[in-house]
SELUMGU-703056 format. One record per residue (C-alpha): x, y, z. Coordinates in steps of 0.001 Angstrom, whole numbers. Each point is the difference from the previous one (the first is absolute). Example, Ala and Ser with C-alpha at 12.3 -4.5 7.8 and 13.67 -1.06 7.14 Angstrom:
! SELUMGU-703056
         X         Y         Z
     12300     -4500      7800
      1370      3440      -660
END
This chain:
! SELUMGU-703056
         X         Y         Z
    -16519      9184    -25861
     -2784      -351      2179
     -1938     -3407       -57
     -3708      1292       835
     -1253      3690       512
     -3312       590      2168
     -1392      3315     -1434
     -2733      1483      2481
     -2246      2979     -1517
     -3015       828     -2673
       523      -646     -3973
      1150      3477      -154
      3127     -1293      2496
       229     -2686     -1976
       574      1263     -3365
      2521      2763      1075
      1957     -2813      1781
      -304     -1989     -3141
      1634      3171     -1952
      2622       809      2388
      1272     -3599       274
      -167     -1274     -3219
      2587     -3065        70
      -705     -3549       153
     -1398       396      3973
     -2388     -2706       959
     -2692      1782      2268
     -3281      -561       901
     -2761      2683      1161
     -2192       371      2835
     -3112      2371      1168
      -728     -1025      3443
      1722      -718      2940
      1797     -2835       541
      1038     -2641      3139
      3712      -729       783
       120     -3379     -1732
     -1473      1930     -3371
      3550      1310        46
      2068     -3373       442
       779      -412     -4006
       884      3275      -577
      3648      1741      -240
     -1304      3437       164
     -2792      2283      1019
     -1353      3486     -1894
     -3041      1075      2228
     -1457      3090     -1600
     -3427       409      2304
      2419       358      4059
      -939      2829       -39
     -3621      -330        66
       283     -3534      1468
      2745       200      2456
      -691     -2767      2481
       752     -2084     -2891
      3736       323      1085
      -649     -2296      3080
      -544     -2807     -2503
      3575      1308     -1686
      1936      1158      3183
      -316     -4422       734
      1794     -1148     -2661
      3554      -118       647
      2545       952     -3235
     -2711      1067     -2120
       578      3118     -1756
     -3322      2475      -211
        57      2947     -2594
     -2942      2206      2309
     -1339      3137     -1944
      1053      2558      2081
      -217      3267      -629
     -4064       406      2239
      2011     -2055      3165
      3406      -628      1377
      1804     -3393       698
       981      1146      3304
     -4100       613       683
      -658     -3325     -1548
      2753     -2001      1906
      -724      2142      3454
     -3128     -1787       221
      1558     -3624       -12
      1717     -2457      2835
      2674      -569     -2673
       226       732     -3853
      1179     -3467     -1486
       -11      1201     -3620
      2683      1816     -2006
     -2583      3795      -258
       815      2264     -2551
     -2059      2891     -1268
      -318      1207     -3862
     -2135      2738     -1520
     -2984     -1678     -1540
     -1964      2396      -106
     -1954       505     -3732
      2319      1558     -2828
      2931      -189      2128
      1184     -4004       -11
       470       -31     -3853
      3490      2072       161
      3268      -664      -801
      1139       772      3685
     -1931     -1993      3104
      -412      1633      3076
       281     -1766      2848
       567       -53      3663
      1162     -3050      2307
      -788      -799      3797
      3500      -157       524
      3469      1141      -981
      1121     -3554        87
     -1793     -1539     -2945
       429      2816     -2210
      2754     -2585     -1855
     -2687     -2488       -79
     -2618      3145     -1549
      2670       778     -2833
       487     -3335      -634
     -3957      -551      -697
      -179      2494     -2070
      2756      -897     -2055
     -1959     -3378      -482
     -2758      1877      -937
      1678      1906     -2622
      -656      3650      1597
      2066      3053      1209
      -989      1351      3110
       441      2912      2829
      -148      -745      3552
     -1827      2504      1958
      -707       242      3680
     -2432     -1773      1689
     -2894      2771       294
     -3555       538     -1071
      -296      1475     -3404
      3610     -1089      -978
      1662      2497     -2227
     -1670       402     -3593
     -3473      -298      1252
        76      2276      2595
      1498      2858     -1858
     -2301      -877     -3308
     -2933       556      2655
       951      2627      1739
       157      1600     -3224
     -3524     -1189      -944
     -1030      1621      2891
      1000      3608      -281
     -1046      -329     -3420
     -3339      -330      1632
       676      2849      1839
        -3      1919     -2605
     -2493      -836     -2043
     -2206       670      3186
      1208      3461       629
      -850       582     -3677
      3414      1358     -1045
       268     -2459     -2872
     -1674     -2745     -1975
       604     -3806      -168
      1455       987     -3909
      1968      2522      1772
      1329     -1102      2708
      1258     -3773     -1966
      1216      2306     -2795
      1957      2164      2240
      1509     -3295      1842
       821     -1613     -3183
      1724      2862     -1510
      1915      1515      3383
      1384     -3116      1139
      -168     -2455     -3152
     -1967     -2786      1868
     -1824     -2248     -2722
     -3393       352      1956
     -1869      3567      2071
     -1102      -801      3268
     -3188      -662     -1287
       170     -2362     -2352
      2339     -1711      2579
     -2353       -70      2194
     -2533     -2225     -2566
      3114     -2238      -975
       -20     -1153      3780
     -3586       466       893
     -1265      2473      2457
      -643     -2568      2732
      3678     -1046       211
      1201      4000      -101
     -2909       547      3005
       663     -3239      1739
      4125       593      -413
       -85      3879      1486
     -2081     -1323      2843
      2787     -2644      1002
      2835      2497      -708
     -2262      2654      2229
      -860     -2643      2893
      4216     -1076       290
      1421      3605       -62
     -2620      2777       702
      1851      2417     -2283
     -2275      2301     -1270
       995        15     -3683
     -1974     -3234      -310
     -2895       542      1145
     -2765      -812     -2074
     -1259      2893     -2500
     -3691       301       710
     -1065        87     -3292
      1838     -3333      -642
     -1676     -1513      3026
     -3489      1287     -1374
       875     -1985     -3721
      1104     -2838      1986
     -3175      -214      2249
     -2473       177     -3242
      2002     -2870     -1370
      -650     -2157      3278
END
């Protein structure tokens, strides 16, 4: 079992990590950044906020054998490590983004094909099951969740059905638990905006680009 945990993120972070991992793990949690000998007494890293800090991972990419958890699903660890003389620490990537972390399955991603013993092996310790995905922006559940999201959107814009309607219709045709819609609130409109735009700015693929009606709700919220 782990010795000491560093968990990165808001209280929101912070109590869905405290649900997920819920045996005798001795962490401690952090809001700001942090310098490289913050991390000295520390066996392993969860930073929720790369994605909208990500020159913290110089301070992380020093330390040699320390394994980071990055939340990965907004930014890859290839664009993260691309930007570094040399990537010291053990980089793995897991989908923290809200509603998604407290699941029986994590998924996660790792820098390289080499320590994926060493990512099973954590995550044994930590008492979870987990899927490795590939190492690309949006990962696999949240970019299909929000590409959903998004032609929901579509719809509702072109008027063919309601919010009801549309959630209803999802619910019932496919048997997910949640519509679109009330996905979308479960994960927050600024990570389903902020999530298309990464997906859109690494492929170019047309089927996620942003709805304009979702960018309009997510420019009255800024």
């Amino acid at each position: 079992m782990m010795k000491k945990i560093l968990v990165i993120g808001n209280d929101q972070n912070l109590a869905e990590f405290k649900s997920k991992f819920t045996a005798n793990h001795d962490y401690e949690f952090c809001e700001g950044y942090l310098m490289k000998n913050d991390l000295e007494d520390y066996d392993l890293v969860f930073d929720f906020l790369i994605g909208d800090n990500p020159e913290q991972f110089e301070i992380y990419a020093e330390v040699s054998g320390l394994p980071v958890f990055v939340n990965a699903p907004k930014i890859s660890l290839g664009e993260l490590a691309f930007y570094q003389a040399e990537v010291n620490c053990l980089l793995f990537g897991f989908n923290g983004m809200p509603d998604f972390l407290d699941r029986p399955l994590l998924e996660v991603s790792s820098l390289s094909s080499e320590n994926e013993d060493l990512l099973r092996q954590i995550c044994a310790e930590l008492e979870t099951d987990l899927e490795i995905v590939n190492d690309r922006v949006g990962m696999v559940t949240p970019r299909i969740l929000c590409m959903i999201i998004n032609e929901a959107f579509y719809t509702l814009q072109e008027g063919t059905a309601t919010i009801e309607d549309i959630d209803q219709g999802m619910k019932l045709g496919t048997n997910y638990p949640f519509g679109p819609f009330e996905w979308c609130d479960r994960i927050g409109l600024q990570h389903v905006y902020e999530l298309l735009e990464a997906i859109y700015e690494d492929t170019k693929e047309e089927r996620y680009k942003i709805c304009p009606l979702l960018k309009q709700n997510y420019l009255r919220l800024k």
